[in-house]
C-alpha positions in Angstrom: -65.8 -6.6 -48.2 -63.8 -4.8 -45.6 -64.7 -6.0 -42.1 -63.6 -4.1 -39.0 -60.3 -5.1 -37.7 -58.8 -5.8 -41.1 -55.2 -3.9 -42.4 -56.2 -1.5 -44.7 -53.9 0.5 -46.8 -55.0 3.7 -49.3 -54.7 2.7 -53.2 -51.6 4.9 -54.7 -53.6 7.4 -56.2 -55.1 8.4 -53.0 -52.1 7.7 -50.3 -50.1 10.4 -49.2 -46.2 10.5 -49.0 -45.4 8.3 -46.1 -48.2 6.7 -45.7 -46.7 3.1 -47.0 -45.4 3.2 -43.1 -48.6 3.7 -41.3 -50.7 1.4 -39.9 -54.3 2.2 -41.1 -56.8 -0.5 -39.4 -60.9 -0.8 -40.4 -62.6 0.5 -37.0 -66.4 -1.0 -38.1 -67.6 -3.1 -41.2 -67.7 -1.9 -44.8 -71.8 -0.4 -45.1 -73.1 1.5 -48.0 -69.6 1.9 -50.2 -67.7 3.5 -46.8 -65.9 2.2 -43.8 -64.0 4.0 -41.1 -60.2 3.7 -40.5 -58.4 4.6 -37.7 -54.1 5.3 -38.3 -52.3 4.0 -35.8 -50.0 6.1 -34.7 -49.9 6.1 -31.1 -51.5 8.6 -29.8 -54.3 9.2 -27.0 -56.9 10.0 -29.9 -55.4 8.3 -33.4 -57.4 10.2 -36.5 -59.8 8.2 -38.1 -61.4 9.2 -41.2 -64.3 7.5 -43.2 -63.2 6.6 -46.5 -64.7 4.8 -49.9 -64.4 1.6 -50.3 -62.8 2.1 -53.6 -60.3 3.8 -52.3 -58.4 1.1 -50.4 -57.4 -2.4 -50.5 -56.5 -5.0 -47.6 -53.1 -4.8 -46.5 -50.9 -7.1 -48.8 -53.2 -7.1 -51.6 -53.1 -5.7 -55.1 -56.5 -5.9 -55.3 -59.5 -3.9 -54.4 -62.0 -5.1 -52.3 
């Protein structure tokens, strides 16, 4: 279960190059299979993008969740 607040970080077969340094952060709590995340990168308005849950993992993990 992905709660909001937790490090998230996209599975390899759905990561783009580069994104191994980015910061991707759950903005609410996983619901129905989906959860938003928000990259930090610094900006005014950081993109967020809701996702499946089966496409990430918590940060450090080789699990999904």
């Amino acid at each position: 279960m992905i709660t909001k607040g937790q490090r998230v970080k996209f599975k390899p077969e759905w990561s783009d190059p580069g994104d191994e340094s980015k910061t991707f952060v759950a903005v609410d709590d996983e619901s129905k299979g989906r959860v938003t995340v928000v990259c930090l990168l610094g900006l005014a308005i950081n993109p967020t993008q809701v996702v499946r849950v089966d496409m990430i993992q918590q940060e450090g993990s080789d699990n999904a969740t």
